[in-house]
Every structure is written in C-alpha cells, then in structure tokens.
Residue, then its C-alpha position, 0 to 999 in steps of 0.5 A: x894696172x899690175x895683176x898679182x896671182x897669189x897673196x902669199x910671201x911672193x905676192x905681197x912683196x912684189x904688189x907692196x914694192x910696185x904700190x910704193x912705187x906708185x904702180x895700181x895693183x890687184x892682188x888676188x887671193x883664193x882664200x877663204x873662197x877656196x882653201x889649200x890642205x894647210x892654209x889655216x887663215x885667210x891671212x895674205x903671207x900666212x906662213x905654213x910651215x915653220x915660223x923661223x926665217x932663218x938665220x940673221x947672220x949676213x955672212x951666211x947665204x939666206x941673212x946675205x939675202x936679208x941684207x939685200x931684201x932691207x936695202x929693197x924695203x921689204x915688206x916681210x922683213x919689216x913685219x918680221x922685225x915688228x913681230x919677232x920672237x925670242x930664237x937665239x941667232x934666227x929670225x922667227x915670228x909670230x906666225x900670227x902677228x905677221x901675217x896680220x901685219x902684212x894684211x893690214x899694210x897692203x889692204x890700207x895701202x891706196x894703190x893695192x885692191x884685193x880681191x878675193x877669187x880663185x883665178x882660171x885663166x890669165x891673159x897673155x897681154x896683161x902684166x901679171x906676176x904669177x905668184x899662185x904658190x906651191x899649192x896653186x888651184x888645179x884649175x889655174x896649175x893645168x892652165x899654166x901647164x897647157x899655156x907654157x908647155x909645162x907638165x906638172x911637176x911637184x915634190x912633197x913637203x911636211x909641216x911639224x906639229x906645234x905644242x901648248x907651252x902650259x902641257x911641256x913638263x919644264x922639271x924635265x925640259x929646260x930652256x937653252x939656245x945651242x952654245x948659249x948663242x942669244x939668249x935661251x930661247x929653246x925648249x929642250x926635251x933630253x933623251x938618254x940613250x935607252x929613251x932615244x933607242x925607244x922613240x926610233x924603233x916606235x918611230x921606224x914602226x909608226x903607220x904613215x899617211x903615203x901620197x903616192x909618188x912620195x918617196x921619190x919626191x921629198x924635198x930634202x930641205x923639209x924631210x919628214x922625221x921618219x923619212x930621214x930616220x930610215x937613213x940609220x939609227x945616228x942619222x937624227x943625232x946629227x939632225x933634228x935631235x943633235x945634242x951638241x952644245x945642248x948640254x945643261x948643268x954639266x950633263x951631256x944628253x944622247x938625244x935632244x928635241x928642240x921646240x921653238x916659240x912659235x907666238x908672242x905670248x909664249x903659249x905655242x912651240x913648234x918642235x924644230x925638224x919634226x916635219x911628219x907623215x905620220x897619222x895623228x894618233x901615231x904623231x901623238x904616241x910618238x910625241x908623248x914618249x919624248x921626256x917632257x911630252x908625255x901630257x903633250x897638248x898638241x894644237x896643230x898636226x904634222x901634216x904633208x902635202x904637194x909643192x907645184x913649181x914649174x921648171x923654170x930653166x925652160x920657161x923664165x929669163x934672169x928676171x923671173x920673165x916668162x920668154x915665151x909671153x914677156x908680160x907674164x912674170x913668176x914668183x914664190x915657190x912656183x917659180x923654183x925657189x925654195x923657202x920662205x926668204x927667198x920666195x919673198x926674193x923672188x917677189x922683189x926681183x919679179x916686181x923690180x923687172x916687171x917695173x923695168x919692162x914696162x918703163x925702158x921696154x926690158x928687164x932690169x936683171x939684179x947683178x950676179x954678185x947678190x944672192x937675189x941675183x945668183x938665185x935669179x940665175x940659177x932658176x934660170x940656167x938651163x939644167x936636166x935635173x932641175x930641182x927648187x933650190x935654197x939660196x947658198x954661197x955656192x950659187x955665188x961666183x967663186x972669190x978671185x983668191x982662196x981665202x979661210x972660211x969666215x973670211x970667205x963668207x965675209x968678203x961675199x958679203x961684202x961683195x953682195x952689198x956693194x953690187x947692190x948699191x951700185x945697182x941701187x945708184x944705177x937705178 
C-alpha cells in the first residue's frame, strides 16, 4: 500500500500511474475538511491559477514534456485533451470539466481509496509520495521542517481575475488569436496610448494587499501586474499587454488586454498576465477602465498567496527520493518545480521511481536527454541559490554541433523522444 499526500496535479498523476500499475493506493486530500486561501472546490487536481497548460508546440520545453507525459499515459493530459478549450497554439481547459474528470477516473479507479483528512505526521517506514503542494497545511509543513531538516521556505504568487463573457463589451473588444495562429480564440480589449497612459498611473497609485516578505519573494513566472508595471512605464507593452500581431482591421493598438476562455460554455474569461495584489475594490476600478471593461462582472478576484517547496538539492535524489529516509518521495510544486505541466511530471517520475524502488531495491532515474529527466536533475543538483524552476531547453545538454534556432529545438525534440523509448523498451 502506496500512501499519497496531496490530491492535486502531482498526486493524482502519480496514484493514477502506480493504480494502473496494479499498485493499492490511498490518497489523501484536506479539502473540503480543511481549505487553502484559493482552492475553490474539493475537486482532486483543481487548477488555481490559470487554466492554460501552455503551449502545445513539441519543440518548445513545456509541449516536449507533454510528449514525454503522452508516451507515460498521463492521467492529466487525457483530462485536458477531453476538455480543451479554444486557445490558439496552447493547451487550456475547462477548469471545471477537468478537474472532474480526474475525480471521477481516480475515485472509480478499484486500486485508489481517497481519503479525505488533513495529515500531520508520516511515517518514515511507509512508502509515501508527499505531494501536499505549495499550500501545504502548517501542521504537516512544520513537521517536514523538523524531519528533513528544512526551514521554511516560500515565494509568493498571484492568481488573475476571471470575467463574465455576457458584461465584455465585444463593439469594442474583438476576437483574435496573436498572428492569426489557430483560430481567433482570444478576447482583445485595445488601448490607445492616452488610454494605457490612464490605466498605468491608476495602476502604479492603486492600494495593494502586501504579505509581508512579498517583495523579496515573488516568482517571476507569475508576477503580479503592478509588480512588473514598477519596472517602467513600457515594461507591460513587451508582457501582459504586448500589442504585437493583435492588430485588427488594419488598426495597430498601443496596448492590448487578452482574456482567455476559461469554460466550455464560453461564459467565463480570464484576463492573461493580470495576476494581482491589488484590493478588490482597486481590481474593479482598474478592471473597468480597459475599453470593453468598463460594466466588467468579475466572477473571481486576483488574489495572492504563499508557495511552500523545500530545497530539494539538499534533500532528494534524480528520483524525487528523499536521501535521508529512501521510502519517502516528493512531488508537485513542493518538490521544486514550478508549474502546472511540470508539477504533474514530477508525480509520473516520483511514482515511476517509487515503483523502481520497491520492485529492484533502487530508483530507476528518467535519462538526461528528456525535459522529465533534465527537471529531475536540476531539482536535485547541489546549488546555493536554488529557486523552483519551469521546465526550459536550458535544463537540457547542449546538441554536440551548432545548429539555428528551429532546428535546435527540433533535434531536442527528437532526442527526448528517442530517450524515452529506449527507456520505455528498457523497462
């Protein structure tokens, strides 16, 4: 019997891969007994942020690590193939419609008991798979501190708002993807330049809520708009609010907002990039200055909170081991990786080693060449100034000859893929 701490993406891949491998389970999951600051649900792998996973594109890092998730039957990339939704060249979903759908699979599923509790303490001789997320409960965090010798360590991140498609103003806003790629699946809201000049001095003067250490602790990968916005006035026109390739009949735009559909039905849309710590009623003013925004329904408010991970160069092995008490493997963002895609990785390549470990007596590492196996590495490569990471080409050995951009990223590619098989064949 495999215990699994956490019901999130990391959790679910990793108890759906070792049930399907004929391995008991139980998975625990605090909600709805014990809820976070942003979980809505208690949903298993209720995504929180965004609902975007990114691009689909194989020759980039995060669609290589989909590729390399597809050949490992991922459970995730099943549900967000079954609920996609329209969002040019990325992969997003209904937020909803997924995180259901994964619900339903691992509770039907005859060798996966949840088990709804929050949980203290492990034991060090039980296999488990901490997966407990970057919002794990005080109790079970400060135990962990204590057992592997870890302070608590944290950065903060931001949630955007998400709008009622009915209060967009579409004789304003207009539907496009950026350079027409896919179909137009975009909400754009255009700015002039006296209308973007308005939104960044309201945007630089709105009252914020401010966690303390915040400002020393952001996470690049989801800055909060106004954060960003401090970098200079043309900092959001080559981010969040670039106008490149949005332009619409023949008209090119200072600024352009993008909302992204965040529901099957179309009734919802997220506004891309807005993550924010602003207070509700400065979100709201802000919000309805953007042309096509002004009656804005806003369903949902940005809101921001702490990530918890440990620093896992000290503390795990290429197989999401913990050294220290070999029966004990983490996973998700807790372990050290950031994002979606790759917290669900990390699940598949605990699980995989896990599985390793008790059938041969060792881990069973995935091979350098794969962006899983690259990740596995760098989270647990000694460094002084370790931070969760994304997955990116740069995590990857350099090619053995130069090449120009697209083919370098299609000859990794290609490598990765043929790791992975000979891995697969191996095993």
């Amino acid at each position: 019997m495999i215990k699994i701490i956490g019901g999130g993406l990391a959790g679910s891949e990793a108890a759906y891969y070792l049930a399907e491998k004929g391995i008991k389970v139980r998975l625990y999951e605090m909600r709805n007994k014990v809820m976070t600051p942003v979980h809505q649900t208690n949903l298993l792998a209720e995504l929180v942020c965004s609902n975007s996973l990114r691009s689909n594109d194989p020759h980039n890092a995060v669609g290589m690590l989909k590729e390399e998730m597809r050949q490992l039957n991922s459970i995730v990339l099943k549900a967000a193939e079954e609920t996609q939704v329209p969002a040019g060249s990325s992969l997003a979903v209904d937020r909803t419609l997924f995180s259901q759908y994964i619900t339903d699979k691992i509770k039907n599923h005859p060798n996966i008991e949840v088990i709804t509790e929050e949980v203290e303490s492990l034991n060090i001789d039980e296999y488990t798979i901490i997966a407990a997320g970057p919002l794990a409960s005080d109790k079970l965090f400060n135990f962990l501190s204590k057992t592997i010798h870890q302070t608590n360590l944290h950065f903060f991140d931001a949630v955007a708002p998400i709008i009622s498609a009915e209060s967009i103003n579409m004789e304003k806003a207009y539907l496009k993807s950026r350079y027409d790629k896919g179909e137009a699946a975009y909400i754009n809201c255009p700015m002039t330049k006296e209308e973007y000049e308005n939104f960044y001095e309201a945007l630089m003067n709105a009252e914020k809520v401010m966690p303390k250490g915040f400002e020393k602790n952001v996470f690049e990968g989801c800055m909060p708009i106004e954060t960003m916005a401090k970098r200079g006035k043309e900092t959001l026109l080559y981010g969040p609010l670039k106008p490149v390739g949005l332009d619409h009949e023949g008209v090119k735009y200072h600024a352009v907002v993008q909302l992204r559909q965040d529901d099957a039905k179309k009734t919802m849309y997220n506004m891309v990039g807005f993550q924010t710590q602003l207070t509700w009623p400065e979100q709201k003013k802000i919000i309805q200055m953007i042309p096509g925004l002004e009656k804005a329904n806003i369903l949902r408010y940005g809101v921001i909170h702490r990530n918890t991970y440990i620093e896992s160069p000290e503390v795990l092995n290429e197989g999401y081991q913990v050294k220290e008490f070999p029966k004990w493997f983490f996973a998700g963002q807790i372990s050290g990786v950031e994002g979606y895609v790759e917290s669900a990785a990390s699940g598949l390549s605990a699980a995989i080693n896990l599985l390793s470990y008790i059938q041969k007596g060792k881990i069973n590492p995935l091979p350098k060449d794969t962006m899983m196996g690259a990740m596995a590495r760098y989270i647990s490569t000694p460094n002084r100034s370790f931070v969760p990471m994304n997955a990116n080409l740069g995590l990857l050995d350099p090619l053995t000859e130069k090449h120009k951009k697209n083919m370098r990223k299609m000859l990794y590619y290609q490598r990765s893929q043929k790791a992975m098989e000979e891995y697969l064949n191996e095993n």
